[in-house]
C-alpha positions in Angstrom: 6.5 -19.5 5.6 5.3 -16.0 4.1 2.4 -15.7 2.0 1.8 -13.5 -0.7 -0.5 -10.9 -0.5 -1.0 -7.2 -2.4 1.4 -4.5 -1.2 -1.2 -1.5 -0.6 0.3 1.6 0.8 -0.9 4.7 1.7 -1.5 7.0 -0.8 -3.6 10.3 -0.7 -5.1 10.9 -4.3 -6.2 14.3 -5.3 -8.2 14.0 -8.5 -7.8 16.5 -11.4 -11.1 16.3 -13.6 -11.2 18.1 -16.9 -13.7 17.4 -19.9 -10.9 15.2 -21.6 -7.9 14.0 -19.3 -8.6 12.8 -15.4 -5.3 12.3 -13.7 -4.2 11.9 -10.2 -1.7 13.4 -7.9 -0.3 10.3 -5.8 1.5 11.5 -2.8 3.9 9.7 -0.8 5.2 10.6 2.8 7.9 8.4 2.8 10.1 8.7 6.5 13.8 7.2 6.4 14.7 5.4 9.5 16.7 2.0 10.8 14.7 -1.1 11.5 15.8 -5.0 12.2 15.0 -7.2 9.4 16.1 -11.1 8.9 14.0 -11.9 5.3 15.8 -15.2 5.1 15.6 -16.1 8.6 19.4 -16.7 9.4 21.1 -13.3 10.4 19.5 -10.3 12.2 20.7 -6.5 11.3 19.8 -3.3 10.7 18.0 -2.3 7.8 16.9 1.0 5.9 13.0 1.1 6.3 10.3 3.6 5.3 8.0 4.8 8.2 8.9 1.7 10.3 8.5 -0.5 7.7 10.7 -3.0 5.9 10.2 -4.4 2.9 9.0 -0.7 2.1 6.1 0.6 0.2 5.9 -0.1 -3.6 5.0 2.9 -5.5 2.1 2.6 -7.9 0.6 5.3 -10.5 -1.5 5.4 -13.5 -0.1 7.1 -16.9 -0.4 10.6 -17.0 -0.1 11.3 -12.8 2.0 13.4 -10.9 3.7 12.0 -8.2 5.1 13.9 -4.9 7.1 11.8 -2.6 8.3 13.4 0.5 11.3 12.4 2.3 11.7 13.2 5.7 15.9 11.6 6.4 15.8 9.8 10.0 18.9 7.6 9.5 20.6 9.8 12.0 24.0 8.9 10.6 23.9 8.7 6.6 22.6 11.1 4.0 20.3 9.7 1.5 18.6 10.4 -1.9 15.8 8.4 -4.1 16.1 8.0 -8.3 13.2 6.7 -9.6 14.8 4.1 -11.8 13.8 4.3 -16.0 11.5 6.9 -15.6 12.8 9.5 -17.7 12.2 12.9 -16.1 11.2 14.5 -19.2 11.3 18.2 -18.2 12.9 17.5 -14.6 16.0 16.5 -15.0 16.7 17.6 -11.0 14.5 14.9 -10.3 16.6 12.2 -11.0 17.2 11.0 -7.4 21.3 10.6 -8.7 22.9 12.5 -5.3 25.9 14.4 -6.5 25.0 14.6 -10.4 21.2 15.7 -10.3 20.6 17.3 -6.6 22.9 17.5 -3.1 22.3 14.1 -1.1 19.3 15.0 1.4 21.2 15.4 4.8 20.2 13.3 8.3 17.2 15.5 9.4 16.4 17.4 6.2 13.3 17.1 4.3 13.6 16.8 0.2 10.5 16.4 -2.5 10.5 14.4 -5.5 7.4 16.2 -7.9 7.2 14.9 -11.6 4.7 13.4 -13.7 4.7 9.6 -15.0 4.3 9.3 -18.9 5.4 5.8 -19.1 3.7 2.6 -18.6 5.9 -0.3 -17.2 7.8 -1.8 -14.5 9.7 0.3 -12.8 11.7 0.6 -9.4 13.1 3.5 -6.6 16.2 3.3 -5.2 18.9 5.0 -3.0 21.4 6.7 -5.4 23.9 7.6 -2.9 27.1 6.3 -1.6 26.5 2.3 -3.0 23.1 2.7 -0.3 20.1 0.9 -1.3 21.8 -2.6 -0.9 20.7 -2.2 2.8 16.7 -2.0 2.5 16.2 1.6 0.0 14.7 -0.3 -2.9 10.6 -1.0 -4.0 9.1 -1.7 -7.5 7.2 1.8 -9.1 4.2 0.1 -11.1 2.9 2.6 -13.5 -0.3 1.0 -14.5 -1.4 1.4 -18.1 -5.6 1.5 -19.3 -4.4 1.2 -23.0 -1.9 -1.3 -23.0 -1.8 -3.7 -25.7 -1.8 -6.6 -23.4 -4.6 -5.0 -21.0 -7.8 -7.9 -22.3 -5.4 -10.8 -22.0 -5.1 -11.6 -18.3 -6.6 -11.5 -15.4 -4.8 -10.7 -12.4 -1.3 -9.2 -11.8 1.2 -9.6 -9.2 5.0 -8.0 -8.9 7.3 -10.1 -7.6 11.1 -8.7 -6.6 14.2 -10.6 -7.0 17.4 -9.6 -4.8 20.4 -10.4 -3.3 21.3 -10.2 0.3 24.0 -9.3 2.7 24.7 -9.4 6.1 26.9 -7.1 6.3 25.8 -3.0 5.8 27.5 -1.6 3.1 30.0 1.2 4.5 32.1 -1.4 5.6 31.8 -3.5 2.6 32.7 -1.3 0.5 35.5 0.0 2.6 36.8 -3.1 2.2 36.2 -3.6 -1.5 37.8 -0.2 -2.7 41.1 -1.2 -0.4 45.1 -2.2 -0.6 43.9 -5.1 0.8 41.5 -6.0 -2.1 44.2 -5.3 -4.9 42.2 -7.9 -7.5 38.8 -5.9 -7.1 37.0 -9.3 -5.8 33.3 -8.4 -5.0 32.0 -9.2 -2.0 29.4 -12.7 -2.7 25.6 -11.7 -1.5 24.7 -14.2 1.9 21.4 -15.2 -0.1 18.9 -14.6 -2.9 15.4 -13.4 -2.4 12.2 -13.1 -4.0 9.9 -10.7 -2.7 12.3 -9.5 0.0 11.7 -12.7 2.0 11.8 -17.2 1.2 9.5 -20.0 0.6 6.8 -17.0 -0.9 3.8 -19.2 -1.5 1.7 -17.7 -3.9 -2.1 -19.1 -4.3 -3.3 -19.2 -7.9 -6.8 -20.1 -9.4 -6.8 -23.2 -12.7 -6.8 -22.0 -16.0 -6.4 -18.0 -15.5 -3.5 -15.8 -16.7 -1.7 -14.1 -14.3 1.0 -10.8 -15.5 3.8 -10.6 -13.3 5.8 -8.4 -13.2 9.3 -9.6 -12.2 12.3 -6.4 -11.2 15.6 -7.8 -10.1 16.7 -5.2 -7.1 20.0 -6.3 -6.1 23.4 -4.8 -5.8 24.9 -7.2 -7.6 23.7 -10.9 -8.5 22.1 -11.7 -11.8 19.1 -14.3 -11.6 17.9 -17.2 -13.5 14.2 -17.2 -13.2 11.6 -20.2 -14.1 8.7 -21.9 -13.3 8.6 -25.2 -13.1 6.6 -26.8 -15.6 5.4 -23.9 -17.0 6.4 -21.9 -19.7 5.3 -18.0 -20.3 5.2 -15.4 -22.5 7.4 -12.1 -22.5 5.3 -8.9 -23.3 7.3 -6.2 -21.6 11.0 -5.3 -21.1 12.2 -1.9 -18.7 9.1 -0.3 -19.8 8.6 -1.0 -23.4 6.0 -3.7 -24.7 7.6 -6.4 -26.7 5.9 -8.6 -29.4 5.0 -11.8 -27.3 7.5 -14.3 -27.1 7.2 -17.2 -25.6 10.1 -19.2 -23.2 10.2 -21.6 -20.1 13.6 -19.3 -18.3 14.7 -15.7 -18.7 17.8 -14.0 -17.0 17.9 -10.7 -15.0 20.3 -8.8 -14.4 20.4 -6.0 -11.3 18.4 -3.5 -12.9 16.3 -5.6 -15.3 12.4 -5.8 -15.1 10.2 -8.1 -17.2 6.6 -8.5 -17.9 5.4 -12.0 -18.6 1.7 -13.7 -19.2 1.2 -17.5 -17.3 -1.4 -19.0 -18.0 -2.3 -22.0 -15.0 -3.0 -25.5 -15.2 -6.5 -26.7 -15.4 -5.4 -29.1 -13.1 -5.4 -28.6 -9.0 -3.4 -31.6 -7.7 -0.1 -30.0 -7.7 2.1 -27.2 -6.3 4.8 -26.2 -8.5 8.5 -24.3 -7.5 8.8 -21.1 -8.7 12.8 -21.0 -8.7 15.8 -17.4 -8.6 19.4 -18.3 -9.2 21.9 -16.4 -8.6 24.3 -15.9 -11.6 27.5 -17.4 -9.7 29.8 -16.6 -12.9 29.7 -13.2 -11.2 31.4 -14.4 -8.0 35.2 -14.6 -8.0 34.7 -17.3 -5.0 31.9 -19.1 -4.4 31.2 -19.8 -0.2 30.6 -23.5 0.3 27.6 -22.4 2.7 26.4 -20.3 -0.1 22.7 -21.3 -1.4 22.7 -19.7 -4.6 19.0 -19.9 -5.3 15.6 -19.0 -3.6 12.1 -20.6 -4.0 8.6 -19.9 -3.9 5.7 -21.7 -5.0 2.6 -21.4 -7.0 0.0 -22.9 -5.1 -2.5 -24.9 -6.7 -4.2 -26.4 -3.2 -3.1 -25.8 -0.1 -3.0 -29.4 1.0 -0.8 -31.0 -1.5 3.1 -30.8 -0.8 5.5 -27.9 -2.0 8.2 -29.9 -4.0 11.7 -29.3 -4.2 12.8 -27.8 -7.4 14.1 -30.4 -9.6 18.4 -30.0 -10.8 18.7 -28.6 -14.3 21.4 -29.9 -16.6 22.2 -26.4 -17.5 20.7 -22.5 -18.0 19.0 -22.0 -21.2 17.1 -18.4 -20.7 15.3 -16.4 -23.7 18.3 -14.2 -25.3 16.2 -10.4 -25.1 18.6 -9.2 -27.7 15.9 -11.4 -29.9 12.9 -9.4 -28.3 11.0 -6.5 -30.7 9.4 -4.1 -29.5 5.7 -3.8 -29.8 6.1 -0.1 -31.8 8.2 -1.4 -34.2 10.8 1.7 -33.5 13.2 1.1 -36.4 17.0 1.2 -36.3 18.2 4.9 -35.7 19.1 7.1 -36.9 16.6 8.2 -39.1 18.1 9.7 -43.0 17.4 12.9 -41.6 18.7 13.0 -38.0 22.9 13.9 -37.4 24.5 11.2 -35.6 27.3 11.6 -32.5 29.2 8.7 -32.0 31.6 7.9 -29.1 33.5 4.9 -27.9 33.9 3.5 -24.2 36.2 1.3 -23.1 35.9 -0.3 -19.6 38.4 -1.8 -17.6 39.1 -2.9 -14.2 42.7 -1.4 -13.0 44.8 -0.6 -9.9 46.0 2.9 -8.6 48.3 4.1 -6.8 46.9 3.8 -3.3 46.8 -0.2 -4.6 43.0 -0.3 -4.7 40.9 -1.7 -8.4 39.3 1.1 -9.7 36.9 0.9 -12.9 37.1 2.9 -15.5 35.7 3.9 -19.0 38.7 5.2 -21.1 41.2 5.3 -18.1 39.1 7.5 -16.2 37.5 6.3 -13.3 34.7 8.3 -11.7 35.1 10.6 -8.5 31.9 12.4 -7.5 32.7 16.2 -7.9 32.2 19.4 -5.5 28.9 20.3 -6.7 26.4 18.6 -8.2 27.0 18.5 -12.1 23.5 19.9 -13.0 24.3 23.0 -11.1 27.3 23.0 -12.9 25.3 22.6 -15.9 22.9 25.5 -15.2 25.5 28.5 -13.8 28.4 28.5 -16.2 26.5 30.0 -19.3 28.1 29.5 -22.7 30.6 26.9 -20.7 28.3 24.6 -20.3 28.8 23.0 -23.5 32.8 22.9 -22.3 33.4 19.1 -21.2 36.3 20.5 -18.9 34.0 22.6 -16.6 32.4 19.2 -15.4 36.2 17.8 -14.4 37.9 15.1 -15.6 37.1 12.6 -12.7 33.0 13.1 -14.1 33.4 11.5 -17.4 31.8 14.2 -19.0 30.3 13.9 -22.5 28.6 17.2 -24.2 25.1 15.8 -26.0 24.0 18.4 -28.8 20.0 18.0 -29.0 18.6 15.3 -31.2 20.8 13.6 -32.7 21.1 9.9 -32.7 23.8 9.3 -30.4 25.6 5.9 -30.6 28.0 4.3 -27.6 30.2 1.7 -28.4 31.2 0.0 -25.4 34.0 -2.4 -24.8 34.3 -4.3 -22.3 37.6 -5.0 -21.7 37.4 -7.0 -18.5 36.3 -10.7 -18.4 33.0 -10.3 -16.5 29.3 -9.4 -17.6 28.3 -6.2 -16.9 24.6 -4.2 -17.1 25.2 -0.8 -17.7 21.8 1.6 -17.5 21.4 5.1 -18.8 19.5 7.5 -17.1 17.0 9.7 -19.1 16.6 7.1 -21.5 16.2 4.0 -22.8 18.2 2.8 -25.5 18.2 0.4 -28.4 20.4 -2.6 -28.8 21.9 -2.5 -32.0 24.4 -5.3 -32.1 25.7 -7.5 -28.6 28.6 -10.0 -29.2 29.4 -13.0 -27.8 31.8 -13.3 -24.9 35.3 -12.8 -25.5 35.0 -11.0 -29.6 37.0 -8.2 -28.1 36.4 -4.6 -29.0 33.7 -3.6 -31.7 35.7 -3.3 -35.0 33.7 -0.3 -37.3 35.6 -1.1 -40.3 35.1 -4.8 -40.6 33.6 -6.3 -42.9 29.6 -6.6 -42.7 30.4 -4.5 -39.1 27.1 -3.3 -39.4 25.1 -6.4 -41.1 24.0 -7.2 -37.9 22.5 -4.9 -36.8 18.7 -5.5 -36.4 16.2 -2.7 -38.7 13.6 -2.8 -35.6 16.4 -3.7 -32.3 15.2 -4.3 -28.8 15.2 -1.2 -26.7 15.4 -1.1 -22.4 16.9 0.9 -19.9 19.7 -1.8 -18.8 21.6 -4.1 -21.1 24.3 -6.6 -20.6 27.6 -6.5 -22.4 29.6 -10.0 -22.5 32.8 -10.3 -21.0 35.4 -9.9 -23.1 32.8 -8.5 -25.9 31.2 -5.7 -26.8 27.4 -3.4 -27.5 26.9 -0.8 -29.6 23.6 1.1 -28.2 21.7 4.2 -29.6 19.1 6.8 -28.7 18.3 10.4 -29.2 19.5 13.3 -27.2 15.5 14.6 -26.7 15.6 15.6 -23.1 17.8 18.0 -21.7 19.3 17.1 -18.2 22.8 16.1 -16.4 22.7 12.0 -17.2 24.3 9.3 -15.5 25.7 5.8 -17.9 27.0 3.4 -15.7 27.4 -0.2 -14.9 24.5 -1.3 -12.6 26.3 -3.4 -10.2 26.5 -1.6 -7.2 30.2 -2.5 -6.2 31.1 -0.9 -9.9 28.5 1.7 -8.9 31.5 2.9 -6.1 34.6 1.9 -7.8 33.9 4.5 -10.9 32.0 2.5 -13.5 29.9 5.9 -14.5 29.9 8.7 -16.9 28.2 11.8 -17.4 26.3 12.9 -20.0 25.4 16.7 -19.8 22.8 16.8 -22.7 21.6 20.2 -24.7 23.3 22.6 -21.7 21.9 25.6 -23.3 18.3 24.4 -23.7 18.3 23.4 -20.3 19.3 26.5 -18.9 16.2 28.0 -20.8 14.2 25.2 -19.4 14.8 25.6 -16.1 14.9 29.7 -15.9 11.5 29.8 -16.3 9.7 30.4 -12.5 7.3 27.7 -13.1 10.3 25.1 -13.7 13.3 26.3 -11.3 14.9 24.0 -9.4 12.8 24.1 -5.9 14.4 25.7 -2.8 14.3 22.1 -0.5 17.1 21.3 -3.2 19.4 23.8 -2.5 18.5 23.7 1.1 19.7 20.4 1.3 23.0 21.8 -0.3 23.4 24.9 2.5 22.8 21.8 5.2 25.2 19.2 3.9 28.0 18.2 6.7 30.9 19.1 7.5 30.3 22.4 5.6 27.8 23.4 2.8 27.9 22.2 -0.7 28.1 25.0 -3.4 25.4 25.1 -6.0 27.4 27.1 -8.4 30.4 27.3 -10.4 32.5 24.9 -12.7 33.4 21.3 -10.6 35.5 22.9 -8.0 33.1 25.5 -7.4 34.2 28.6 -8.8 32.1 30.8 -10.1 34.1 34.1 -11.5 33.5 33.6 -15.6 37.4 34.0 -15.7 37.9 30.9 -13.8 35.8 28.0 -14.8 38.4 27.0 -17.0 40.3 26.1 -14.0 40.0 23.2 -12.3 42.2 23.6 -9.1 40.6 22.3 -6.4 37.9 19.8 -7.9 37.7 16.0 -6.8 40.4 14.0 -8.6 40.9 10.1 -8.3 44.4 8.9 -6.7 47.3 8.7 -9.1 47.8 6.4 -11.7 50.3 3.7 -11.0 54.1 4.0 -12.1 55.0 2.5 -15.0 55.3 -1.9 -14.6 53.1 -2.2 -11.6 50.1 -4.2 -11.9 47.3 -5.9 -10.0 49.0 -9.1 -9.6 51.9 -7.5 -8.4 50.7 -5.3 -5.9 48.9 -8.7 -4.7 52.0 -10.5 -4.4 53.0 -7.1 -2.3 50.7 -7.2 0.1 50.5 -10.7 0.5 54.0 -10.0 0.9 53.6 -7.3 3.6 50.9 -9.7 5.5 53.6 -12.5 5.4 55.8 -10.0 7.4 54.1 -8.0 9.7 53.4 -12.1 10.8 56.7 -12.8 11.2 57.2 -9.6 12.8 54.6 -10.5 15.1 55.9 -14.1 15.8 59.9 -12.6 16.1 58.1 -10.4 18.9 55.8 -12.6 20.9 58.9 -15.3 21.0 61.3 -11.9 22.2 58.8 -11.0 24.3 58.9 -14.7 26.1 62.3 -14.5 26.3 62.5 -11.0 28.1 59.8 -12.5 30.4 61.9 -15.1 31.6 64.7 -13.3 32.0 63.2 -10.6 34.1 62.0 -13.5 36.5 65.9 -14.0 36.9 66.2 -16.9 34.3 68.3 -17.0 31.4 70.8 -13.9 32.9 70.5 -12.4 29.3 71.7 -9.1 28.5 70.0 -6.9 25.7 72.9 -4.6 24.4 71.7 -1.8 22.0 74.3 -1.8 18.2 73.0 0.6 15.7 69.5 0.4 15.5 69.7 -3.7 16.4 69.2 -5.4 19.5 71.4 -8.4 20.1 71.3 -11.1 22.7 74.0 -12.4 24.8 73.4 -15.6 26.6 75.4 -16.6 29.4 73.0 -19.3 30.3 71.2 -21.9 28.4 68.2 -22.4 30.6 64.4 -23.5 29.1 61.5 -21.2 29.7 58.0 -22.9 28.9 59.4 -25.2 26.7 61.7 -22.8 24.8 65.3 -22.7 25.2 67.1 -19.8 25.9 70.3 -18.8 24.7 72.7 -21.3 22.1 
């Protein structure tokens, strides 16, 4: 039964004094490699693990530090990258961790450092971005610890606490499966189990009437969590990085991606133990295993001699809604009288092509990860950058002029819940709808009395199935962007979209010597395998200025479908196709019995050869184990 105790890793701080500002540099060698791990004690397998370790090293800074994390690849057989999740890389956009939009992935072997400085307080996490990867072991909370926050007199101690789904299975092969013929309806693979700090059965000592922040981040690929405390109730204070006006609640929900702040206050009263309680969202599961436990428990631990209960059944889920939340700077509803506005409309969908996989895709495009990363794309094509149709279609490009209050409209046409995150920003919710309100009408009546004059803002929201969100932010810092659903199976099947924000700012930005993009990231490029990535040109690479308009040559997605096809029917086809390649199989294993018997002189049948057919004439009707040969 695991305990909890503080996650202290090693960290070499060189201290920057002036007569105002002391800041830190925080530097983390960080060595990719395979260990064994079994967190929920039932299955055994390999697992991605930072210098031998697994669950790996949580990141922690202060406001204001710089932090270098160097990553030596040992995986031997995958590439790998690191995005440092809702931290905004104001100023270093190539430091985004997204392989194949911000930087090349960092090849088996190759060394690759991650330099920026944290100026946001909050819950954070690091994560693989590369090839649906961190689902097996590449993910740890980044706590970026704040000396002026709002909340700073009113607790005291603090623990983080990670929720997360599991699989037993590594994910190439999942997802091979997943993006197949053979998985025409798009079905996601169901997580094995749920955990809370990367294990079950925590047990997490408390002292009487203190208060305790936790910080809660929900790592997982794909499972949304219920989270409460039995008996207790707690208050909300922070959301993805942005204090909220307390408010109070007994359950909240999480979706992959989420993080949360909350203030628990204990009982004065040391005679009990009490269930602290994750459950997986299984509306998100097409099928639901019958050996599936959809829930993990830990326990806050009032005395070590009294017995750890059993959570108690619940009626039903009631968490805190966190479109309801404010944030503590009052923000108020953009855009400002002054500020231009760019508005544009996405609607997802889940949808088959025409090698009979499900795709997803944000107005019919579905995203394919193009030659070169997008931000070099970004920073070598001049003028052109501002040109969507440089970036290729199969990106999802969308040009960002700088500040202006840019507004998405999403539909989501597809009747799951989905958490869709922007990188570079957070952004505010304006209106959510309920599940199944269909798209977001502009011109109906009181379309926009809804909308809140001080919304909630975060880095990951949910839309509804069947509903809609309309979010905004401003376009203040330049960089190549990824918006995309946050489960991790969408992640692969094309949920994304670029968006390439003030082109020709950035290219100032980064032309400056003391702001290039460093040489480990285009060495990574010049080592990738089977041959180097180019770090130039428009998406397929080409670099003469009378060519980026063409596109010959760049990643594409397979074809569309012909006209009348559709999941269900290319289900019924290869259901179909199964059914026949059995029967093929059964018509040749009973042949195959026959000619056995027959070549050990019974039966005296004669195979005779008519257009392509064989036929069989019997002379004899003899029985061979059990079956009878001949009429």
């Amino acid at each position: 039964m695991a305990t909890f105790l503080p996650s202290i890793s090693s960290v070499w701080l060189i201290i920057f004094w002036s007569s105002y500002v002391h800041a830190a540099t925080r530097v983390y060698d960080f060595e990719l490699g395979w260990v064994r791990a079994n967190p929920d004690g039932q299955f055994e397998r390999p697992t991605i693990g930072i210098n031998g370790q697994w669950p790996i090293p949580r990141i922690e800074a202060t406001v204001g530090d710089r932090l270098v994390v160097n990553v030596n690849n040992q995986l031997g057989n995958q590439t790998a990258s690191l995005h440092f999740h809702g931290i905004f890389q104001n100023g270093t956009t190539e430091m985004d961790g997204s392989a194949g939009v911000s930087h090349c992935p960092i090849p088996a072997g190759s060394r690759f450092t991650y330099n920026f400085t944290v100026d946001q307080p909050g819950t954070y996490w690091y994560h693989s971005h590369n090839q649906g990867q961190y689902p097996d072991g590449l993910r740890g909370p980044l706590i970026v610890n704040d000396p002026k926050s709002p909340y700073a007199d009113q607790y005291d101690d603090e623990l983080v606490l990670t929720l997360s789904d599991w699989y037993y299975d590594q994910m190439p092969g999942l997802i091979s499966s997943f993006i197949s013929v053979a998985n025409p309806t798009g079905a996601e693979p169901v997580p094995d189990s749920a955990l809370m700090n990367d294990t079950q059965n925590l047990q997490i000592p408390v002292q009487p009437g203190k208060t305790y922040m936790i910080r809660l981040v929900n790592m997982a690929a794909f499972a949304a969590q219920y989270f409460w405390i039995e008996d207790h109730s707690f208050t909300i204070v922070e959301v993805d990085g942005v204090y909220t006006e307390p408010a109070e609640t007994d359950m909240i929900y999480l979706t992959a991606a989420q993080r949360y702040s909350i203030l628990l206050t204990t009982k004065n009263d040391t005679s009990s133990n009490f269930a602290i309680v994750g459950s997986m969202d299984q509306d998100l599961f097409d099928t639901v295993p019958p050996t599936l436990n959809p829930n993990v428990t830990s326990y806050l631990v009032y005395s070590p001699s009294a017995p750890l209960p059993s959570p108690s059944p619940l009626p039903e889920f009631t968490p805190f809604d966190d479109f309801l939340l404010t944030p503590q700077d009052r923000t108020p509803l953009l855009p400002s009288p002054s500020t231009p506005t760019h508005s544009l409309t996405l609607n997802m969908k889940m949808d088959n092509l025409l090698d009979g996989a499900n795709y997803a895709f944000f107005n019919s495009i579905t995203y394919v990860p193009p030659l070169l990363p997008s931000l070099y794309t970004a920073l070598t094509t001049g003028p052109l950058a501002t040109n969507p149709t440089i970036y290729g279609t199969n990106t999802n490009p969308f040009i960002l002029s700088p500040n202006q209050a840019v507004e998405i409209v999403l539909n989501n046409q597809d009747p799951g819940k989905h958490p869709f995150h922007l990188h570079g920003h957070n952004f505010q919710a304006v209106y959510r709808s309920d599940e199944n309100a269909g798209d977001y009408d502009p011109n109906a009546a009181n379309a926009t009395a809804a909308f809140r004059p001080t919304p909630m803002r975060r880095d990951t929201f949910m839309v509804k199935p069947n509903g809609h969100i309309v979010l905004r932010f401003t376009s203040d810092n330049p960089g190549v962007w990824l918006f995309h659903c946050h489960i991790e199976w969408h992640v692969s099947s094309g949920l994304s979209a670029t968006f390439i924000e003030a082109p020709l700012e950035l290219q100032k930005q980064k032309s400056r010597p003391d702001n290039a993009i460093p040489r480990d990231h285009y060495d990574a490029c010049a080592a990738a395998k089977p041959s180097p990535i180019p770090t130039k040109g428009n998406a397929a690479g080409k670099t003469d200025s009378a060519d980026l308009m063409d596109l010959d040559g760049a990643t594409t997605s397979p074809r569309p479908l012909p006209p009348g096809f559709t999941g269900g029917g290319i289900a019924a086809l290869v259901v179909s196709c199964v059914v026949g390649l059995v029967g093929v199989a059964v018509v040749a294993w009973y042949g195959a019995g026959e000619w056995e018997g027959r070549r050990e002189g019974v039966g005296g049948g004669v195979v005779v050869v008519v257009a392509g057919r064989e036929e069989r004439e019997e002379r004899e009707g003899k029985m061979v184990g059990g079956r009878r040969l001949g009429r």
